[in-house]
N, C-alpha and C positions, 0 to 999 in steps of 0.2 A: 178413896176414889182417885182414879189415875185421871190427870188431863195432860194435855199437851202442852208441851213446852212452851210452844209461844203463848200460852195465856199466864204465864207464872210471871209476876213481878222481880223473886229475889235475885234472878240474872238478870234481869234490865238496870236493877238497884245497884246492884257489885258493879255493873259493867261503868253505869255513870259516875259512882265514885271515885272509882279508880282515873276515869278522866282529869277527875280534878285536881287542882292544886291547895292539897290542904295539909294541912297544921298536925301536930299531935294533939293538941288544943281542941281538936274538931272530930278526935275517935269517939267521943260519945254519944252526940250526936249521928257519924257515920256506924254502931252499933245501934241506935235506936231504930234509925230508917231501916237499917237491915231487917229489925226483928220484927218492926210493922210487916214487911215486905214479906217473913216468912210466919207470920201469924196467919197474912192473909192466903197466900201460899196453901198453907198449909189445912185452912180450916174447914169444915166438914160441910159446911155451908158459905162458898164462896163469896155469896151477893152480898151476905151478909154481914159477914167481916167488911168487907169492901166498903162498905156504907160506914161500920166503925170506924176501922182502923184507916181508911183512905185519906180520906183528910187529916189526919196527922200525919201519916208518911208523908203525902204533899205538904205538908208544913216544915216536917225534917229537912225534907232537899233544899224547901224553899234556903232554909236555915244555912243550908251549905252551897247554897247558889247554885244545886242544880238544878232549876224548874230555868225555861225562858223567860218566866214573867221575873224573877228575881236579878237573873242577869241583864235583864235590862234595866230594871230599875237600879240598879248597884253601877253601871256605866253612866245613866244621867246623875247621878252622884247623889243618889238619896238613900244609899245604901249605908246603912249600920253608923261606925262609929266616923265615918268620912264626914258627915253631912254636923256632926256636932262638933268634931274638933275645929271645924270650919269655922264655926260662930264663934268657938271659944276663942280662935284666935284674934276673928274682927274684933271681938271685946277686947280684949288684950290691946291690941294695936290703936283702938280708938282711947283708952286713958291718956 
């Protein structure tokens, strides 16, 4: 079944990726979100992929900091491995 482009996700997903600034570290991830993105793309029953596979896609971006909700929270500094090395340190420093 043929749709239009602007309802397809896997060009919105390349497009954001590519914005970013990532890692070799961070291709597998950036192949995962793709393949949600052309699962759902692609399946014969879009709603319903969508309902599957959507929340994980959103969870892969999130994972690569392309959602706004992730970037923001990775700016107030509760993002990933920032917010632990933090403590590790004050530990360190408080012996």
């Amino acid at each position: 079944m043929l749709r239009s482009a602007d309802e397809l996700l896997g060009p919105a997903v390349k497009q954001a990726i590519a914005d970013l600034p990532l890692a070799t570290a961070d291709s597998a991830a950036v192949k995962l979100a793709e393949r949600y993105a052309a699962a759902i793309d692609s399946a014969a029953n879009p709603n319903k992929a969508l309902a599957t596979f959507g929340p994980k896609l959103l969870a892969a971006l999130a994972a690569l900091q392309a959602t706004p909700a992730a970037r923001s929270k990775w700016r107030r500094g509760r993002g990933g491995g920032d917010a632990g090395e933090g403590r590790l340190q004050a530990l360190r420093a408080a012996r």
